[in-house]
PyMOL commands that place a pseudoatom at each C-alpha (Angstrom):
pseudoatom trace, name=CA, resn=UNK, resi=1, chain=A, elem=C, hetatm=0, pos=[86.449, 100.574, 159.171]
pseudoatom trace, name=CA, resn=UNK, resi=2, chain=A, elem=C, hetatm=0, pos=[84.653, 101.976, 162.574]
pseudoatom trace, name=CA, resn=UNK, resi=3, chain=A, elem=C, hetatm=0, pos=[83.415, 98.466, 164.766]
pseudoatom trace, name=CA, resn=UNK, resi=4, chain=A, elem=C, hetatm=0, pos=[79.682, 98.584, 163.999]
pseudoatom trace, name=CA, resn=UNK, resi=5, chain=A, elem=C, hetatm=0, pos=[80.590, 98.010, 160.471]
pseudoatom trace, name=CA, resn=UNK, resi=6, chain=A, elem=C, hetatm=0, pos=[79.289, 95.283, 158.402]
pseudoatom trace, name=CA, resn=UNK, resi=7, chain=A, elem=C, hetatm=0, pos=[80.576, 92.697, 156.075]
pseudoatom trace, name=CA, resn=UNK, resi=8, chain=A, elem=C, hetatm=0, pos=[79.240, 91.285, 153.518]
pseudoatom trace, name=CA, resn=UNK, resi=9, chain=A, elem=C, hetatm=0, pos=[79.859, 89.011, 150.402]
pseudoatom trace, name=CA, resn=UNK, resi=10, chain=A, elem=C, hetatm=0, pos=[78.820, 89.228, 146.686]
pseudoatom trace, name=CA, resn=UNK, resi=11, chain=A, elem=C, hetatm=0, pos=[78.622, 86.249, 144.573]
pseudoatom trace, name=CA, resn=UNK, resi=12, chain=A, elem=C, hetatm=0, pos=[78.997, 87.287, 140.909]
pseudoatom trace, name=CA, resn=UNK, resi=13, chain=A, elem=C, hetatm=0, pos=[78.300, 84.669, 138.691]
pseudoatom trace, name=CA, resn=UNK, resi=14, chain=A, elem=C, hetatm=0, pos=[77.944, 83.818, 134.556]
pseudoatom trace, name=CA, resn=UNK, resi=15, chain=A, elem=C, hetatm=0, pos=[79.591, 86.449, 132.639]
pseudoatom trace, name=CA, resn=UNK, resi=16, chain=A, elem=C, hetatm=0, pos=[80.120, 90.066, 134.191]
pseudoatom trace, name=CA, resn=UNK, resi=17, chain=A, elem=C, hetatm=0, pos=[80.027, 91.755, 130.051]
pseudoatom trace, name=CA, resn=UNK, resi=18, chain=A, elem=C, hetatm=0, pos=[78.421, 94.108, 127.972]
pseudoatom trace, name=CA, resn=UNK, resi=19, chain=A, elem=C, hetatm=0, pos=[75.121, 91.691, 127.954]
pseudoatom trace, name=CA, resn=UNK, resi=20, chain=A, elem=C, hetatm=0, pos=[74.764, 92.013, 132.101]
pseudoatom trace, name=CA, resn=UNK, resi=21, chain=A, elem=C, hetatm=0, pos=[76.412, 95.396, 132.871]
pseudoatom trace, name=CA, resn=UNK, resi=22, chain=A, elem=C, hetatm=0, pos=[73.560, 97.497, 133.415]
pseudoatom trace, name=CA, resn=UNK, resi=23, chain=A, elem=C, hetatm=0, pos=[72.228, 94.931, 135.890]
pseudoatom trace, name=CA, resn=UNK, resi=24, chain=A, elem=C, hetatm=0, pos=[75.414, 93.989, 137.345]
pseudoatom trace, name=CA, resn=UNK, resi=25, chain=A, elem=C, hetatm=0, pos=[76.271, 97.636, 138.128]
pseudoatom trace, name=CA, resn=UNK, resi=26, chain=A, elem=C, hetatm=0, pos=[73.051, 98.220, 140.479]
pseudoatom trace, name=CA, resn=UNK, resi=27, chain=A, elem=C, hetatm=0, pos=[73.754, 95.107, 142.254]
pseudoatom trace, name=CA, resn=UNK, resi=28, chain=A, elem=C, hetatm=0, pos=[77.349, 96.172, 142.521]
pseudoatom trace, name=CA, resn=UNK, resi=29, chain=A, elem=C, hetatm=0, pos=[76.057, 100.165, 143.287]
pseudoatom trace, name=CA, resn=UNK, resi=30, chain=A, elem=C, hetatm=0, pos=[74.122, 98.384, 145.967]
pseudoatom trace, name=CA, resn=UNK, resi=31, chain=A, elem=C, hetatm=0, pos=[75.917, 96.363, 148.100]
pseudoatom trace, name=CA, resn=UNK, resi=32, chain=A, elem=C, hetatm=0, pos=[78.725, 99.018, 148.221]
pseudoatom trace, name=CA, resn=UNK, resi=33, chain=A, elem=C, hetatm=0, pos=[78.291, 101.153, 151.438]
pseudoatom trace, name=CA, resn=UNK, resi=34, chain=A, elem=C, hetatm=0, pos=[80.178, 103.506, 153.638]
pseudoatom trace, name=CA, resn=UNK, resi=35, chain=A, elem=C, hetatm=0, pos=[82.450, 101.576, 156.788]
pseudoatom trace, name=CA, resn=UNK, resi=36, chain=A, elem=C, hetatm=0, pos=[81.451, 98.410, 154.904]
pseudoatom trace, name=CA, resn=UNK, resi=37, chain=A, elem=C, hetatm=0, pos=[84.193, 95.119, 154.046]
pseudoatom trace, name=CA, resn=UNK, resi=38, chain=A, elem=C, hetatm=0, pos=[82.236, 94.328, 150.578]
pseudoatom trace, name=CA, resn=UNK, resi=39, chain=A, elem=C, hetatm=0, pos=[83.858, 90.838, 149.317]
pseudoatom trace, name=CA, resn=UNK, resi=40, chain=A, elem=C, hetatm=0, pos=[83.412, 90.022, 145.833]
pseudoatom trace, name=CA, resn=UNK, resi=41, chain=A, elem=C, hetatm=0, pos=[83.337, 86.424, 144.794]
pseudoatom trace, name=CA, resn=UNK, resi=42, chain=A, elem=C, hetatm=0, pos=[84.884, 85.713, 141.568]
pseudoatom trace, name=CA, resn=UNK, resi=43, chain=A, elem=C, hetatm=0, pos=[85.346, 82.361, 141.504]
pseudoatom trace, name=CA, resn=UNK, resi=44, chain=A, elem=C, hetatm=0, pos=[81.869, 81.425, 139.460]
pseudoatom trace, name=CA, resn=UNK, resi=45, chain=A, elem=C, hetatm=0, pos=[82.360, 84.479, 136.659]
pseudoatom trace, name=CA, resn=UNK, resi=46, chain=A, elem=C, hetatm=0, pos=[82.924, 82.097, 133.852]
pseudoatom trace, name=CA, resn=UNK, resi=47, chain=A, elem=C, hetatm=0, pos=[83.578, 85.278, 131.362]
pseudoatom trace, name=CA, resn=UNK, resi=48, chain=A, elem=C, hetatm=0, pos=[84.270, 88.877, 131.822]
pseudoatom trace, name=CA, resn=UNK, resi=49, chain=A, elem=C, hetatm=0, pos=[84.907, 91.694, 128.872]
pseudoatom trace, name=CA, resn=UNK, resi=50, chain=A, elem=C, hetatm=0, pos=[86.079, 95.149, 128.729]
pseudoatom trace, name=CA, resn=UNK, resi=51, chain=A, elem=C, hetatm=0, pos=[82.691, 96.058, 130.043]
pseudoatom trace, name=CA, resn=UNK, resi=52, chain=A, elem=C, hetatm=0, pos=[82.735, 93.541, 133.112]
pseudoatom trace, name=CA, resn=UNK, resi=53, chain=A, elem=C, hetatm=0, pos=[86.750, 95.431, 134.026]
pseudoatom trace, name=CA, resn=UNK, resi=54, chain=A, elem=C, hetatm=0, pos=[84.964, 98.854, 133.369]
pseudoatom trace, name=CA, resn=UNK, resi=55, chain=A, elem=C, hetatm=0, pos=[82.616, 97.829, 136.134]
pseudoatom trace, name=CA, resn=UNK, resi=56, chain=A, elem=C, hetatm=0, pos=[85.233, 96.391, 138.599]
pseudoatom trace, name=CA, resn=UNK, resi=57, chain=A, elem=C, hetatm=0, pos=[86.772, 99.683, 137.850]
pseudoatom trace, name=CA, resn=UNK, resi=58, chain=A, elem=C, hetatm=0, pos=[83.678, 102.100, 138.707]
pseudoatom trace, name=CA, resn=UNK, resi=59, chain=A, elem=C, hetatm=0, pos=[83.543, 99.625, 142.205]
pseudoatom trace, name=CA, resn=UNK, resi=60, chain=A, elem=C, hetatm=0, pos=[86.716, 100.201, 143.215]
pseudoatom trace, name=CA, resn=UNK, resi=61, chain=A, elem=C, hetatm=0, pos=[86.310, 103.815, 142.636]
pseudoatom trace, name=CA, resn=UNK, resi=62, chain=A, elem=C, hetatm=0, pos=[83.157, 104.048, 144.453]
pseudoatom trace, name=CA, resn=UNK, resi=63, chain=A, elem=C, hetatm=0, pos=[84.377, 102.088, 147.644]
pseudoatom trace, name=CA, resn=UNK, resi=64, chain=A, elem=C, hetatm=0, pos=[86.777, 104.466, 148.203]
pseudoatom trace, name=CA, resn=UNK, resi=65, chain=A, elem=C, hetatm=0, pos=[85.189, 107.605, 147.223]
pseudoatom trace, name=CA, resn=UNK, resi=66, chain=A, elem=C, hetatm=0, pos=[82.461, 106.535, 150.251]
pseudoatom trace, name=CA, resn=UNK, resi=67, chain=A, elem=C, hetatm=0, pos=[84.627, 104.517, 152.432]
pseudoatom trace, name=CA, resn=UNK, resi=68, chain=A, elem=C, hetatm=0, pos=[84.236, 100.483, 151.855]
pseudoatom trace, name=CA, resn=UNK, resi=69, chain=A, elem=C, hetatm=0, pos=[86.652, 98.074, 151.628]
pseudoatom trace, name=CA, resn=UNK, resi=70, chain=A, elem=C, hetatm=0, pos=[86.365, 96.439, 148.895]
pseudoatom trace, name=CA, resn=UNK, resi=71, chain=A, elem=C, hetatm=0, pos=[88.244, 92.897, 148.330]
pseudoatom trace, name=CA, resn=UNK, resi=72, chain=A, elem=C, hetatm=0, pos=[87.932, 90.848, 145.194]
pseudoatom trace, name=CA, resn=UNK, resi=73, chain=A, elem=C, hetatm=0, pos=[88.719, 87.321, 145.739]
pseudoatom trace, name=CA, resn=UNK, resi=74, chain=A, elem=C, hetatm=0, pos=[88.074, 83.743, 144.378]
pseudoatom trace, name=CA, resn=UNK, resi=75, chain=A, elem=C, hetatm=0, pos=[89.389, 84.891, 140.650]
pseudoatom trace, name=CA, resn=UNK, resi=76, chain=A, elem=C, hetatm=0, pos=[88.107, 82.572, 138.541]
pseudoatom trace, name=CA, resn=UNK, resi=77, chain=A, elem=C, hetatm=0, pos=[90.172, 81.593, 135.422]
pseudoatom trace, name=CA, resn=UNK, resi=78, chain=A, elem=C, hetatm=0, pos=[88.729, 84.036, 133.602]
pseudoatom trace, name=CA, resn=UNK, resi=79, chain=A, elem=C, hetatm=0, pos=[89.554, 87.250, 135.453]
pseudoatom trace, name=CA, resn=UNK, resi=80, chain=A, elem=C, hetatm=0, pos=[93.086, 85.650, 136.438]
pseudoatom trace, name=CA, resn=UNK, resi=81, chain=A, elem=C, hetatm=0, pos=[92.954, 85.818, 132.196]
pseudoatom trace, name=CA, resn=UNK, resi=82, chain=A, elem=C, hetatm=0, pos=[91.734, 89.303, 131.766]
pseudoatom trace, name=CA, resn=UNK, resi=83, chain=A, elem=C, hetatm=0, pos=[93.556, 91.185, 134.808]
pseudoatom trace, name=CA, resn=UNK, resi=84, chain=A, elem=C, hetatm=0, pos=[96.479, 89.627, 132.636]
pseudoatom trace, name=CA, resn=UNK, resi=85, chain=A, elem=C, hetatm=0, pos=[96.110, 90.360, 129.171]
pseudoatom trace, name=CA, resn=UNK, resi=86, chain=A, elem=C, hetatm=0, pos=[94.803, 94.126, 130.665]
pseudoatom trace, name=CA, resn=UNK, resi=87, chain=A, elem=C, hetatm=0, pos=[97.430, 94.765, 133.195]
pseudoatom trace, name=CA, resn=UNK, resi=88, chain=A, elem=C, hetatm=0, pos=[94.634, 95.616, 135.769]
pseudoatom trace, name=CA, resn=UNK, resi=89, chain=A, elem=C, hetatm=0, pos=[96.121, 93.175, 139.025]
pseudoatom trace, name=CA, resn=UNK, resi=90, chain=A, elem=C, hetatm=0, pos=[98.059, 95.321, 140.276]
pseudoatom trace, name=CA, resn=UNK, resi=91, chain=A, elem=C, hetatm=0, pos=[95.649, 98.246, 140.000]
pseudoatom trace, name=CA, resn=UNK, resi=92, chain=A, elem=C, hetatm=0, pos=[93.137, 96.165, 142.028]
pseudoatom trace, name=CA, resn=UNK, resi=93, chain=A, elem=C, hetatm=0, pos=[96.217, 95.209, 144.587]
pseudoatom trace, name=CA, resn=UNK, resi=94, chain=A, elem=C, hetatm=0, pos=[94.038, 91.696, 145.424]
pseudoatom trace, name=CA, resn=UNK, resi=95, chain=A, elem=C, hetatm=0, pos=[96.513, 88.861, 146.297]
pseudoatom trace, name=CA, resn=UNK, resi=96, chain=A, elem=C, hetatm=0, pos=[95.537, 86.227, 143.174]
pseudoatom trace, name=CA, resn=UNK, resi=97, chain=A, elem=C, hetatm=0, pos=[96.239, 82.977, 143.390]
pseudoatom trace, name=CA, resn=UNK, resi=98, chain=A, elem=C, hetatm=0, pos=[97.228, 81.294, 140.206]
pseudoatom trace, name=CA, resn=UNK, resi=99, chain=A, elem=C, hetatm=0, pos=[97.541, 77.370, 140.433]
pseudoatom trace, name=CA, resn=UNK, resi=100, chain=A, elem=C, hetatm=0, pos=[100.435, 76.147, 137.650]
pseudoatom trace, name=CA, resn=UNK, resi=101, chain=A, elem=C, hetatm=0, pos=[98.810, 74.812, 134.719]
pseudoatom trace, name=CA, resn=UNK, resi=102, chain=A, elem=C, hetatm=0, pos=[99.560, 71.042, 133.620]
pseudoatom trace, name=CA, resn=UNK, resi=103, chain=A, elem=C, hetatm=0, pos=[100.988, 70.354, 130.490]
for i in range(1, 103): cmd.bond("trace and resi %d" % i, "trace and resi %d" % (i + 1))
show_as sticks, trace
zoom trace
């Protein structure tokens, strides 16, 4: 990323699934721009579904095709739980912090 760039942080919150993808992927489409650091906030998505990945996907994608770096971070329980049962943490290559569970 060049010096003048920016950086900037995106809150995603409620469920990032079929029922909010169209809108999520224009705010997503939006904040991504070239010699950016785009940060998305995880930590208040309290669902996510094969439509929400599909979208991480396409941002990830993006970011690179146009040159932003793009971090996820915060995962919430529910992404820690769907990068799992999909496989998809290491594609995303974000350090995720998983706190042991109690019994």
């Amino acid at each position: 990323m060049s010096s003048d760039g920016l950086y900037r942080i995106l809150p995603l919150e409620g469920g990032l699934n079929i029922y909010s993808a169209s809108e999520n992927m224009g705010l997503l489409l939006h904040a991504l721009a070239p010699e950016t650091e785009l940060e998305l906030d995880l930590s208040a998505l309290d669902e996510i579904d094969c439509a929400g990945l599909q979208l991480l996907i396409m941002a990830k994608h993006e970011a690179q095709r146009i040159g932003c770096d793009l971090r996820l971070t915060n995962h919430s329980p529910a992404v820690i739980e769907a990068f799992e049962l999909s496989g998809l943490a290491s594609f995303f290559g974000d350090p995720i912090l998983i706190k042991p569970t109690s019994e």
